[in-house]
C-alpha positions as CSV (number, residue, x, y, z in Angstrom):
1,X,0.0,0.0,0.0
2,X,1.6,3.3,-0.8
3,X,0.3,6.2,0.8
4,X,0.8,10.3,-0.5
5,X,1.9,13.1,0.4
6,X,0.5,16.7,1.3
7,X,-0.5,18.2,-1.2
8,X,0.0,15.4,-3.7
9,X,-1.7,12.5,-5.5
10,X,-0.7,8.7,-5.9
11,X,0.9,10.2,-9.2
12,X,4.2,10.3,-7.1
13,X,4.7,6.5,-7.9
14,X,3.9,6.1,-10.9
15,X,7.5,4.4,-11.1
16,X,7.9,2.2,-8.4
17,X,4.3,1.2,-8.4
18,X,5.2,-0.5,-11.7
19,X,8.1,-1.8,-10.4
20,X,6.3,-3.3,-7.6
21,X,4.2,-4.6,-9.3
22,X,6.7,-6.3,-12.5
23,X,7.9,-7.9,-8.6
24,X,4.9,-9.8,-8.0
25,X,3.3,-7.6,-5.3
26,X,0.2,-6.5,-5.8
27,X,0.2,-2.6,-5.8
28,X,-2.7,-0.5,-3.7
29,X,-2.2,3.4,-4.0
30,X,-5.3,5.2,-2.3
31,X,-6.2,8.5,-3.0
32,X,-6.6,10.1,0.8
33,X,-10.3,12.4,0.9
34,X,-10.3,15.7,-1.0
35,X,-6.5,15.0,-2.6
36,X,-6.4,15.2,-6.5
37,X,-10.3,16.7,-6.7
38,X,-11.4,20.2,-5.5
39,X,-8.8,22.2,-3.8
40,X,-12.0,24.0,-2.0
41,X,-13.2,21.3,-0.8
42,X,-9.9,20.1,0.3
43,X,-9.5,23.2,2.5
44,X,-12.2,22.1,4.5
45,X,-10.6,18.5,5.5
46,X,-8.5,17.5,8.2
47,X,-5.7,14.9,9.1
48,X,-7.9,12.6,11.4
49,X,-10.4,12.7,8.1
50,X,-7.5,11.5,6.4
51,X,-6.2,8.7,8.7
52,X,-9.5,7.4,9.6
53,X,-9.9,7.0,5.6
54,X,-6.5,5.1,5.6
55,X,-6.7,2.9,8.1
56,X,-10.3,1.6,7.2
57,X,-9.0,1.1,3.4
58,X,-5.7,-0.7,5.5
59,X,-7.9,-3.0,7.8
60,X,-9.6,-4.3,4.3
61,X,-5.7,-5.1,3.0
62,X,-5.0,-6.8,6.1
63,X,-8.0,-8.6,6.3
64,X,-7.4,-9.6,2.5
65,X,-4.1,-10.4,2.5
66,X,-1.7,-12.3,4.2
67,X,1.2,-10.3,3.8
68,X,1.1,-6.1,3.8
69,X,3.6,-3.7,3.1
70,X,3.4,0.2,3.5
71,X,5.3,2.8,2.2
72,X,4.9,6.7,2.5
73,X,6.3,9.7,1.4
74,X,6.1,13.0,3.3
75,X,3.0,13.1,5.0
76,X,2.5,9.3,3.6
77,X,5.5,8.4,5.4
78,X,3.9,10.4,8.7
79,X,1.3,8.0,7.9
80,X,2.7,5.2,7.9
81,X,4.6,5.4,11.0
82,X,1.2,6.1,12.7
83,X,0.0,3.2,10.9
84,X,2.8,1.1,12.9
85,X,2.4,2.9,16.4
86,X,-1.7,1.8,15.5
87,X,-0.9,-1.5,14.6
88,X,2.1,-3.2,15.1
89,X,1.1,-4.4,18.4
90,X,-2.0,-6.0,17.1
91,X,-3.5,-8.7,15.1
92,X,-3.2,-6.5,12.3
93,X,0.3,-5.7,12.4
94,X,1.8,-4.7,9.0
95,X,4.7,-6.6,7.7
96,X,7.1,-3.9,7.0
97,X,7.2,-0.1,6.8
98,X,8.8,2.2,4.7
99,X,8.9,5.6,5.0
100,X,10.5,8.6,2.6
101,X,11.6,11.8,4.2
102,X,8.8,11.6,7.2
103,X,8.5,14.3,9.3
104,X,7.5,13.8,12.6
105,X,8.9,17.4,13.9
106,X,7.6,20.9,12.5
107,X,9.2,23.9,14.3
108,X,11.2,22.4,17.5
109,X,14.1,24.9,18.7
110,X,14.7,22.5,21.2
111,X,15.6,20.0,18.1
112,X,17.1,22.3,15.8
113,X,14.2,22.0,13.0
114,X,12.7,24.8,12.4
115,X,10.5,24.2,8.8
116,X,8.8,27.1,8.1
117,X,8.3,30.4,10.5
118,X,4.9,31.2,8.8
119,X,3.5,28.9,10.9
120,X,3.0,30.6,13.7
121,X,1.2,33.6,11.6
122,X,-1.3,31.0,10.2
123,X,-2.4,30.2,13.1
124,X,-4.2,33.4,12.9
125,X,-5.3,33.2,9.4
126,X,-7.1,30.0,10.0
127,X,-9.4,31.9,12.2
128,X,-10.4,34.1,9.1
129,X,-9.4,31.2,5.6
130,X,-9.2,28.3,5.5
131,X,-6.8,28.6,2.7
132,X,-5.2,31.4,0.3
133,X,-4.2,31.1,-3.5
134,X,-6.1,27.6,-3.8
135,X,-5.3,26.0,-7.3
136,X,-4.6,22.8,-9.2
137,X,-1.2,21.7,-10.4
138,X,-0.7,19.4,-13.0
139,X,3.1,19.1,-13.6
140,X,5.8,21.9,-13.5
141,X,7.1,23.4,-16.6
142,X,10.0,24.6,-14.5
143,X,11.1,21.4,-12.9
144,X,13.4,18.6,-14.0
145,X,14.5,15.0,-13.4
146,X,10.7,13.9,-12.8
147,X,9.7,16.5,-10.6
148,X,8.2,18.2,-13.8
149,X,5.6,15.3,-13.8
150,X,4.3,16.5,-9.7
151,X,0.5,16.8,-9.5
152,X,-1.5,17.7,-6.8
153,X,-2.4,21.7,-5.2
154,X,-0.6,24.6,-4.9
155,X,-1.2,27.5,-3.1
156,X,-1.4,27.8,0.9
157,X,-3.8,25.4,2.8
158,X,-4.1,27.0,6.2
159,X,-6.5,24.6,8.3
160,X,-5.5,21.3,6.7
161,X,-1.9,22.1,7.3
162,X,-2.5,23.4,10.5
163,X,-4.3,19.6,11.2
164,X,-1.5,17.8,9.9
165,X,1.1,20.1,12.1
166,X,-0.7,19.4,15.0
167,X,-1.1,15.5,14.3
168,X,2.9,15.7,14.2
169,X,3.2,15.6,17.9
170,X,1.2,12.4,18.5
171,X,3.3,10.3,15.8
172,X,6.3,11.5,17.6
173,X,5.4,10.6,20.8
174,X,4.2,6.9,20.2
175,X,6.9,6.0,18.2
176,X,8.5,3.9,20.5
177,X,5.1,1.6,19.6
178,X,6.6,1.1,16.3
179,X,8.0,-2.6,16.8
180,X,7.8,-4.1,13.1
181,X,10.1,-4.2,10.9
182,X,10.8,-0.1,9.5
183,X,13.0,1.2,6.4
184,X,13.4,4.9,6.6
185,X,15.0,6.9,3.9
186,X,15.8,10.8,3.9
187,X,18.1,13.2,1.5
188,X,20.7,15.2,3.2
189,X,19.6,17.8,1.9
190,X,15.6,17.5,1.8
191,X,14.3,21.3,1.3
192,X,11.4,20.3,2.3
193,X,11.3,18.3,5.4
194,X,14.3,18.7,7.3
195,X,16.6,15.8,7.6
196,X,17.0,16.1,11.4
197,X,13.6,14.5,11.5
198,X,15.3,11.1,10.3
199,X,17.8,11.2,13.7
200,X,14.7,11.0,15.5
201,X,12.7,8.6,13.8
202,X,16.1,6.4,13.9
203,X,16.6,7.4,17.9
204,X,12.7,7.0,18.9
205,X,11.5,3.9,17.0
206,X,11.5,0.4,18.7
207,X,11.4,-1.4,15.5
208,X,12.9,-5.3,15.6
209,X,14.6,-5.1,12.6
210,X,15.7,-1.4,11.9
211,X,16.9,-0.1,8.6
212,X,18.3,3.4,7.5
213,X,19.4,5.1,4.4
214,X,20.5,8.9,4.1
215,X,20.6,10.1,0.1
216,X,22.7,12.8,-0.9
217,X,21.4,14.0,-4.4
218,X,23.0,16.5,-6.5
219,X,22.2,19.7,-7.7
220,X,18.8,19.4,-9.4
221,X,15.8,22.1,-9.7
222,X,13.8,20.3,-7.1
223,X,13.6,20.2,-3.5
224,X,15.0,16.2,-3.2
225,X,11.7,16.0,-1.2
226,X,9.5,13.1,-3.3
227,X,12.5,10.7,-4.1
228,X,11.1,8.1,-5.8
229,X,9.6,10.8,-8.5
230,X,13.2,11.8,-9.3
231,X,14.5,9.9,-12.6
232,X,18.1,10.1,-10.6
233,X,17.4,8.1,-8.7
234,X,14.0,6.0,-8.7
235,X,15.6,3.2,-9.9
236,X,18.3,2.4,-7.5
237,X,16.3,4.0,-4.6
238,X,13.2,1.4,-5.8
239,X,15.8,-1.6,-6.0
240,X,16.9,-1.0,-2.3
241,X,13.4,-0.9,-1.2
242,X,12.3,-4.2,-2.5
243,X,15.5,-5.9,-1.4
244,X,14.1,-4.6,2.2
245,X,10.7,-5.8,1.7
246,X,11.6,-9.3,0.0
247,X,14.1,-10.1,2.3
248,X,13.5,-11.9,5.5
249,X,13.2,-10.3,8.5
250,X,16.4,-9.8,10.4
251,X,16.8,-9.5,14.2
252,X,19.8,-6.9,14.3
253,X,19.4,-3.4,13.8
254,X,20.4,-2.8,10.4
255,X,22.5,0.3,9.0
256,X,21.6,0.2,5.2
């Protein structure tokens, strides 16, 4: 199951979802609630909307299947390790997680992360919008090595981001439920996402069979956020991950 980002579509794998699937896995990409539609109606969702969607299309996969990977990107990755702090103590325990540049930390002096200042001015225009400059995006003329092909919104979503900030804290705090088997991947230099956030998912996880991978892409005219949509490195990046989720589990932590 491959979960998006914020504010993107499923378009993001349209890559590795092949490759999954030319690997024998059956490929499951959900669209989250008021993604890829109306960006109006969008402004007027939330993250719980968003998880509760998730994790009743997840509970049908796990009930369907006997084996269940996830992997996220951004926010999907956020997902996903709140997937594993739901779940991995359960019945319905995935098999393995992957996440791709996950933030679990927004603005945190006491880290070092500091993502975007605005923040805290937003807070007060969600009382009056709940968004500004609200449009569609289908691909960027502008962009290169894949990142031209991005779809999803632009513009600035003030009370759905502000939900998804929030939900941050929770995701960091439990992850010390995450015990299955976790794959997390970040660029150095993520513009997007600050790579600190990896440190902590690597320091805070309980996972049984731990595995990490720091990128370092070069100079492109993209924010090495969405790696698996960069033709740099999609292929290479996709080949580690199945080797991850092929393999059998390990009981060391694992430095990849």
């Amino acid at each position: 199951m491959l979960v998006h980002g914020f504010p993107s579509t499923p378009s993001v794998y349209h890559y590795s979802a092949e490759r999954f699937h030319e690997a024998g896995l059956d490929v499951y990409a959900p669209l989250l609630p008021g993604f890829g539609t109306d960006p109006k109606q969008f402004a007027h969702t939330t993250f719980t909307q968003w998880f509760d969607y998730l994790c009743r299309y997840y509970e049908n996969l796990r009930n369907e299947y006997e084996t269940l990977y996830v992997l996220g990107i951004s926010m999907g990755g956020m997902m996903t390790l709140k997937l594993g702090e739901t779940y991995c103590q359960s019945t319905l325990s995935p098999d393995k997680l992957v996440t791709i540049a996950a933030p679990v930390v927004y603005n945190s002096v006491r880290d070092g992360i500091i993502t975007d200042w605005k923040q805290y001015i937003t807070r007060t225009l969600g009382l009056f919008t709940p968004s500004i400059g609200a449009h569609v995006v289908k691909g960027n003329p502008k962009g290169e090595d894949g990142n031209e092909y991005w779809f999803g919104y632009g513009g600035l979503f003030i009370r759905p981001g502000m939900s998804l900030v929030h939900a941050m804290k929770s995701v960091r705090r439990d992850l010390g439920k995450i015990t299955c088997p976790l794959f997390s991947i970040h660029d150095v230099n993520d513009q997007t996402v600050p790579f600190k956030n990896l440190k902590i998912i690597e320091k805070e996880q309980r996972s049984s069979d731990f595995h990490i991978l720091e990128t370092e892409m070069g100079n492109y005219n993209h924010s090495r956020h969405a790696l698996l949509l960069y033709r740099s490195i999609q292929q290479s990046l996709t080949d580690t991950i199945l080797e991850f989720l092929l393999e059998k589990e390990t009981t060391d932590h694992a430095q990849t």
